[in-house]
N, C-alpha and C positions, 0 to 999 in steps of 0.2 A: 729572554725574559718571559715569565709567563706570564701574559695579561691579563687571562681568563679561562676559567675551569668552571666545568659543569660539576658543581658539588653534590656532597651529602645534604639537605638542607633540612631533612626532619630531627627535629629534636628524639624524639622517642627510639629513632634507632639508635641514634646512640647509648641509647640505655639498654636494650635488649643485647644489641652487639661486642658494647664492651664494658657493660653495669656501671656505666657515668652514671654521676648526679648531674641533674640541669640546672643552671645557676638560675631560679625563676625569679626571679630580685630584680635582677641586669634583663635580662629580659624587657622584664615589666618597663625598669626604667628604660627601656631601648624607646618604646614607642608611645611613653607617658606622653602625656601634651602637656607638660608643664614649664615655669621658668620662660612664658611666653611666647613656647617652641612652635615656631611656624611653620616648618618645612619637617614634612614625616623623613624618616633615614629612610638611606639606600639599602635597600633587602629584597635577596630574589624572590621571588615573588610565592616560590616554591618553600620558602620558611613563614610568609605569612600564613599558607594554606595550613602550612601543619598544626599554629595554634589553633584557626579558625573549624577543625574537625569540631563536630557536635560532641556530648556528652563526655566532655574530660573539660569538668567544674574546676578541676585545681588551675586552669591558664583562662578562667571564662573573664576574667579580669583584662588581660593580655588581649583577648577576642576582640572585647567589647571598645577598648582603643583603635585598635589595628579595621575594625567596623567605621570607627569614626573617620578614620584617616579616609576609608574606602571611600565612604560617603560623601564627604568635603570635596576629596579629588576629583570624583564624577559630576559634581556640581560646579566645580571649577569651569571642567574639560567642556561640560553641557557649554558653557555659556560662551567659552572660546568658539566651538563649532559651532554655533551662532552665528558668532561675528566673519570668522572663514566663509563658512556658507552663502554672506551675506557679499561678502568679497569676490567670490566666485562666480556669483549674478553678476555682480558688477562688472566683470571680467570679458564675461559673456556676451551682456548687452552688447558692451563695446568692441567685441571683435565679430558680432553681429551686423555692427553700424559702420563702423569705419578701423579694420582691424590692423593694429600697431604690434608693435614688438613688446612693449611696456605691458599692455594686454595680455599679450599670449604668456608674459613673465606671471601675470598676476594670476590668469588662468591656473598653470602650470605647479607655481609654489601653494594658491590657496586648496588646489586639489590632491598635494600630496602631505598636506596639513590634515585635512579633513578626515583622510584614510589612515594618518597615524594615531589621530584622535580618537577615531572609532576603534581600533587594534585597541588602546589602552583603552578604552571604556569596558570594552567587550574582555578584556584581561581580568578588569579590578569585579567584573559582575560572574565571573565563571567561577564553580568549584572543582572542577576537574583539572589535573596537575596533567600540563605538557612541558614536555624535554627541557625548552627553553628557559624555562619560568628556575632552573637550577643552577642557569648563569649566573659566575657572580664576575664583578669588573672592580676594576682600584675605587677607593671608594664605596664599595658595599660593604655591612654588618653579614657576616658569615659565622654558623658555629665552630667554635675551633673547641680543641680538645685537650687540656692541659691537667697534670697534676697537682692537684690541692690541700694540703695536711692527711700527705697518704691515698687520698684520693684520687679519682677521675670524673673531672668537674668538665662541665662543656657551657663553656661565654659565650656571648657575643661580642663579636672586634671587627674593628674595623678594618677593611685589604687596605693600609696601608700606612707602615707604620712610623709613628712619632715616636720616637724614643725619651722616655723620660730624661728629663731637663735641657730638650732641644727647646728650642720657640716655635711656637704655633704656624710661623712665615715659611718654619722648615715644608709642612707638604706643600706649596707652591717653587720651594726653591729649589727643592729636590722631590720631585713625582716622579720618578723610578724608586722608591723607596719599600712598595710593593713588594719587591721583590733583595735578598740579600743574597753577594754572590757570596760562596765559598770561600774565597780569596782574601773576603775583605771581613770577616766573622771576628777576627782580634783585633779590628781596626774599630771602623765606625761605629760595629756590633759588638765592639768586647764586653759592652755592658748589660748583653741579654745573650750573646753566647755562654755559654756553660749556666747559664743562670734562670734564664724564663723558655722556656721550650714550649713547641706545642705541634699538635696536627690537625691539619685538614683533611676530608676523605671525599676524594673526587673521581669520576668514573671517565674523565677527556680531560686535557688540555687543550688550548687556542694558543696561537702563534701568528705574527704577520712574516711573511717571506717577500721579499724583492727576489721574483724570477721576469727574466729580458724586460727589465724596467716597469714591470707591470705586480702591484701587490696584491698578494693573496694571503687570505686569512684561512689558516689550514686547521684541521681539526686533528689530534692525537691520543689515538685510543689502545689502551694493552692489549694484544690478542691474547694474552688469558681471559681476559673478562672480568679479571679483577677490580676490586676497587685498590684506587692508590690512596697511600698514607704518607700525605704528602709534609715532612721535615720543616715545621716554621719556627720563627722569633718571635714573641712580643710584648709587648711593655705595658705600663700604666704611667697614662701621663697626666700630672696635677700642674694645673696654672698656678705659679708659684706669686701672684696676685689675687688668685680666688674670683677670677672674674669670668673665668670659662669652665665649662663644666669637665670631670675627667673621661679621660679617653682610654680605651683599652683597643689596640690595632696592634696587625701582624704583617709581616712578610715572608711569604715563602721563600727558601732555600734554593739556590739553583746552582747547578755545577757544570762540567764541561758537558758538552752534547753529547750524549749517545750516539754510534755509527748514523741509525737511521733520518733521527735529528737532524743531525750535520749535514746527509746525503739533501735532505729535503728541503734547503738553504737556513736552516736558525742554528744559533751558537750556543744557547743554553739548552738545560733542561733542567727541571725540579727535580728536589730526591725524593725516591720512593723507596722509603723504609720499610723493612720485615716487621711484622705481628712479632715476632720472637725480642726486638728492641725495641718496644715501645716501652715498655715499662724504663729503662735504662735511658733512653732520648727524654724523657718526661720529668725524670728526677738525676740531671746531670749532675755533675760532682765539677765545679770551678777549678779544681787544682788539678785535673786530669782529663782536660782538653782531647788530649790523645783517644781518650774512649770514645768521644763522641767523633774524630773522624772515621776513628774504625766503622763505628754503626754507617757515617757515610760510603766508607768503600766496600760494604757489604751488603749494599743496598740490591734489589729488586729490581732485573733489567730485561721487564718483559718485552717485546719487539712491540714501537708502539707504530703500530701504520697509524697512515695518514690518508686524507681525502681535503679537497676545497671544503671547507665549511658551507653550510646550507646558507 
């Protein structure tokens, strides 16, 4: 399964690279503060950055949110590092005075509190884009790339998908949903195979491996240097109550493991389709299923090494 991909996250490339339209609507609604929304979405951090770029007026709307979010956050985190700080005296004194286990416990967790508090402060106050910030994990809003009355529109969706007319209980009852294998696309997917398609464009995948009982999160990258265009599903879900708001989430595609894949202990891997079928993965045709496995057995099988992840 793939848990996590360092993506494309700028909007604007996708308009230079493949003349989308950005859906700036969905967007905006992505990080509105409305309907009493107390918790910002999940997005890397490396798509907030892209609206926050200076002098591009048409997203200063989108900005001036995504600001607020900043702002609030860091006032939050201020106030917790506070109270950790405040803990870690405390921690201190007493393995000063008379030093316990309980102590050295408090020491230990309020000090590595305090160092991830500052990493996220220190994230949401920088404008310069690193590597990491294009992680996205289940549960993040990613741009995906789908076909729209002829077009090429790029959403915002969610990693992981609800398929219209499941119930909301679905992503806790099923969290691998992220991800949809090939096997199972006329099964539990038959209602967004041949039907809602779309792509993500990602330049690594992540992976967990069990080697000699010990887990490693591996990182896989094309040695082309390509970016991949990675094969998803996904849906629009409306609360058939009207009590939740709608959702638009995807799952990437995954299929049997590549040699190297395999050699490096994981079972899947995602499909990485040709530029030559996108336009055809984008605008499937439901009665002829078969096209769209061809574009999967014609896919893009750059040698992806691999490293432990940093």
């Amino acid at each position: 399964m793939c848990y996590s991909a360092q993506i494309e996250a700028d909007y604007k490339k996708f308009v230079r690279e493949f003349g989308a339209v950005v859906d700036l609507e969905l967007f905006a609604q992505l990080w509105l503060r409305d309907n009493n929304k107390t918790r910002r979405p999940k997005t890397p951090r490396a798509l907030d950055l892209s609206f926050l770029r200076p002098g591009d007026s048409s997203v200063a709307a989108i900005a001036a949110e995504i600001r607020e979010w900043d702002n609030d956050e860091v006032a939050q985190l201020e106030i917790e590092l506070a109270k950790q700080t405040e803990r870690l005296a405390a921690a201190e004194q007493k393995l000063a005075t008379k030093p316990t286990k309980t102590a050295a416990n408090e020491q230990r967790i309020s000090g590595n509190k305090i160092e991830q508090i500052k990493r996220r402060i220190a994230d949401l106050k920088r404008a310069n884009l690193e590597a990491r910030d294009s992680r996205m994990f289940p549960g993040y809003y990613c741009p995906v790339l789908v076909s729209e009355g002829g077009k090429l529109v790029v959403k915002p969706m969610r990693y992981q998908c609800r398929p219209a007319g499941k119930p909301a209980f679905y992503d806790e009852k099923y969290p691998g949903t992220y991800n949809a294998r090939r096997s199972s696309l006329e099964d539990y997917w038959k209602k967004q195979f041949g039907y809602t398609h779309g792509l993500v464009v990602a330049s690594r995948f992540y992976e967990w491996v069990t080697v000699d009982g010990e887990n490693w999160e591996l990182e896989f990258v094309p040695r082309t240097g390509e970016d991949m265009l990675i094969a998803c599903l996904w849906s629009h879900w409306t609360d058939p109550k009207g009590k939740e708001p709608d959702l638009l989430s995807f799952a990437a595609i995954t299929d049997e493991p590549e040699p190297e894949v395999a050699a490096a202990g994981h079972d899947r891997t995602i499909i990485n389709i040709k530029p030559e079928h996108i336009e055809a993965w984008l605008n499937p045709n439901p009665a002829d299923l078969q096209a769209q496995y061809a574009i999967f057995d014609d896919k893009r099988h750059p040698y992806y090494e691999h490293k432990i992840a940093a």
